[in-house]
N, C-alpha and C positions, 0 to 999 in steps of 0.2 A: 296745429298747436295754437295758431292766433285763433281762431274760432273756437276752441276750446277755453281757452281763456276769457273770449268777448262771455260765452256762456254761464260761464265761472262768475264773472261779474256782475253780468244784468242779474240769476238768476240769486246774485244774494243783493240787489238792489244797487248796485253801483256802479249804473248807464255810464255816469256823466265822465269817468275815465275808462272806458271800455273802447273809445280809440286810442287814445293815448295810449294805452296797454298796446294793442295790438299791433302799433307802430313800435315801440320800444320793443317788444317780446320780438318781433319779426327783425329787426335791425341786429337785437343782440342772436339769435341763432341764425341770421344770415352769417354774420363775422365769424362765428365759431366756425360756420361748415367751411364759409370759403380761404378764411385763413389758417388753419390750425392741418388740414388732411386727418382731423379726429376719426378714431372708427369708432368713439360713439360721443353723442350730446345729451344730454338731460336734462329735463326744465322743471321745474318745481315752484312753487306758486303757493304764498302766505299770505292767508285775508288775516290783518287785524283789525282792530277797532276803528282806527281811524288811517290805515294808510293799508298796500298791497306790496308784499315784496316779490320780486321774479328773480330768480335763481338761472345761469344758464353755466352748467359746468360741463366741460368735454377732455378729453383723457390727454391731450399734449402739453406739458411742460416747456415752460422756457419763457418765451415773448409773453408779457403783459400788455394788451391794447391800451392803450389811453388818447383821447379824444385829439384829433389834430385842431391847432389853433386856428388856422388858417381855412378849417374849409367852412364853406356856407352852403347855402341852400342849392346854389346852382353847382354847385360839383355831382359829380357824377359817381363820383369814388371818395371812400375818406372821408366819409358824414353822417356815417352809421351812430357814434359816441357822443358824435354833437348833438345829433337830432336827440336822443337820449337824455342827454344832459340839457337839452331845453326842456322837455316835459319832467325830468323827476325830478322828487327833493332829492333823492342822493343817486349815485354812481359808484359802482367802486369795482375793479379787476382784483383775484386776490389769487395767490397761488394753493393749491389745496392739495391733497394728498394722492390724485390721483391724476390731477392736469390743474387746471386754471377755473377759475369760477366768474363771469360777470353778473354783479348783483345791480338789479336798479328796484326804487322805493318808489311807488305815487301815492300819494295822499289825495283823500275824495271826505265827503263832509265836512264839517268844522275844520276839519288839517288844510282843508285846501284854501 
């Protein structure tokens, strides 16, 4: 999926966050796999003009993630939403009809 996505990017010209991506996409379907026991995840991916939205939705209801205040760089656990929330303009957990969704936004060209 992260490699999938870096491709996704370079291949429509938009290097310069195609880590960023890769770090954020891989943080938000790490959390869904290892907190939720989903039996399934789905990632979905919006290039628009000036920003990339990533979509990660997986089939458990209930818990909504939201970023822990306290952790930083050197934690080890608990800095999946941070790490996220330093690279995107937005963030947002949402409940959806079928489990939970985390959405994040990066902006690349003029947006950024």
């Amino acid at each position: 999926m992260r490699d999938w996505l870096v491709l996704l990017l370079v291949t429509f010209g938009h290097d310069e966050i195609a880590d960023q991506a890769r770090l954020c996409a891989s943080e938000a379907v790490t959390n869904a796999y290892q907190h939720t026991r989903a039996d399934w995840i789905t990632v979905e991916v919006s290039l628009g003009s000036t920003t990339v939205t990533v979509s990660v939705d997986d089939d458990r209801p209930g818990w909504l993630p939201s970023p822990r205040p306290s952790a930083t760089w050197r934690d080890e656990h608990g800095r999946g939403l941070t790490l996220i929330r330093a690279h995107a303009a937005e963030l947002r957990a949402v409940p959806n009809d079928a489990g939970k969704r985390v959405q994040f936004t990066l902006a690349y060209g003029e947006a950024a």
